[in-house]
N, C-alpha and C positions, 0 to 999 in steps of 0.2 A: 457501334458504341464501344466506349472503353473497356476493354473485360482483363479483370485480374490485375495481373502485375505489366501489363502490354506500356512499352513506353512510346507515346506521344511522338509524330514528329510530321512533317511540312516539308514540301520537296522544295531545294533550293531554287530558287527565282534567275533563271535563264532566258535573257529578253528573245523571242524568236523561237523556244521551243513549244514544242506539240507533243501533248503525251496526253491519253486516253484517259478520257472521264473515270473511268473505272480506279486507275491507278489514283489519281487525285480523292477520287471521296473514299480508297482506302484508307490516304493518310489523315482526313479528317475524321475516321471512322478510331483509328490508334490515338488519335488527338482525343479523342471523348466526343466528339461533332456531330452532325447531322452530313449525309452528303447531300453534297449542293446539287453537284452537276449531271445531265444527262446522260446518261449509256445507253439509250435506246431512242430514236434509231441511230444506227452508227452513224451515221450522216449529221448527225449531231450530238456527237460524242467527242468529238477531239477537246482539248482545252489548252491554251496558247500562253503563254507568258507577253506580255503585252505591255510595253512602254505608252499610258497614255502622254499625248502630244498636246501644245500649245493651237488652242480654237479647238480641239473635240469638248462634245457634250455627252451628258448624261445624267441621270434621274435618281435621286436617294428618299427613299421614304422613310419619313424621321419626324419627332414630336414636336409640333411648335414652341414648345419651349424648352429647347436645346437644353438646357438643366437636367432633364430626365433624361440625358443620353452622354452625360459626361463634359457635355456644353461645346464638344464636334462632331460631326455630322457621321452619318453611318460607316459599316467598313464595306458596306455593299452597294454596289450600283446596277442600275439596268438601261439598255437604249429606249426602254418603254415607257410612256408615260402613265401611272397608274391612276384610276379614275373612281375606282369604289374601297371602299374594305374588302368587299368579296373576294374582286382581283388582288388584293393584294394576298389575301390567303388561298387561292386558287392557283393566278396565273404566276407568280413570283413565288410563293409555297414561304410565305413569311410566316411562321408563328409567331401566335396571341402571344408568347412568352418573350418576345421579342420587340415584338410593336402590338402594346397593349392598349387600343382604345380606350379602356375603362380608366386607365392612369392621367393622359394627357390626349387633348388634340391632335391628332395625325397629318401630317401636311406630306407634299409629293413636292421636293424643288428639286431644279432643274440647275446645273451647274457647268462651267464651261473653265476648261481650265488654262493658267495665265500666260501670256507669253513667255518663251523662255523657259517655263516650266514643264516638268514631266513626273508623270505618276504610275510608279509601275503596278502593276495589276496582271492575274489569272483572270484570264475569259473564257467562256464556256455558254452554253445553252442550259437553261433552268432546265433542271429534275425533279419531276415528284419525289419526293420525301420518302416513302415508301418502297414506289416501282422504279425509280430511277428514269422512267418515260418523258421526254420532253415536252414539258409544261408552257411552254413560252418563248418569251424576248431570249436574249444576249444577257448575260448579267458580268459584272468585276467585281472580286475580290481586289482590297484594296491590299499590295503586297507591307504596306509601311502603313502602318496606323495615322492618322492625322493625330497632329498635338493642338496646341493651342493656338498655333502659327499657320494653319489653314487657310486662312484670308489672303495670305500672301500667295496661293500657287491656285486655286481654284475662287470663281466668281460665282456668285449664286446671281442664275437669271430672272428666274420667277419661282413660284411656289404658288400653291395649290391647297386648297383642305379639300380630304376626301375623308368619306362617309359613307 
């Protein structure tokens, strides 16, 4: 977490590199963040800068009524499909502070992104929150925030409410 006067920062978005988990959730550690990604075991510990491509998919779990989230979709994705609340606080290590049941409906959609288009994104293997130990699926950080214009580069396949 952020301590004192430490300034914040995010390693620059280099499509094709690999740099170790560890270094990555230092900078979200200087950012004031949570880290995301795994450092144990090494074998999934690496984290990628990653151009997603036109027909990849992937899965955001997000409030059915987009209003309670800025009204686009998350800035995190995973290849897994999540099926309870539990998993999503277990195997994805989402805090309640993030995706709060009590506020709104929670849905799981599925999204595939458009021809032509590409979305850069860090990937990496989910980390416990605490141990850094590998929790899971594959996840992206999404390196460019969606705006409002979303519709036009990624398709939403289906959705899910989970529970």
């Amino acid at each position: 977490m952020k301590k004192g006067n430490d300034v914040g920062f995010r390693a620059k978005f280099e499509e094709g590199k690999v740099r170790d988990g560890e270094y990555i959730n230092y900078t979200f550690e200087r950012s004031g963040n949570y880290n995301p990604f795994a450092t144990k075991p090494t074998d999934k510990s690496k984290v990628i800068d990653k151009i997603l491509k036109s027909g990849d998919e992937f899965y955001i779990v997000e409030f059915k009524d987009r209003s309670l989230q800025r009204g686009i979709p998350g800035g995190w994705a995973s290849n897994y499909e999540v099926k309870s609340i539990k998993e999503l606080r277990e195997k994805l290590q989402v805090l309640k502070e993030f995706k709060d049941e009590a506020k709104g409906e929670l849905v799981v959609r599925k999204y595939k992104v458009k021809a032509g288009k590409e979305v850069p994104s860090r990937a990496g293997y989910i980390g416990h929150l605490e141990t850094n130990v590998n929790t899971g699926p594959m996840q992206w950080e999404f390196i460019n925030a969606w705006d409002s214009n979303f519709e036009n580069i990624i398709n939403k396949i289906n959705e899910k409410i989970i529970k």
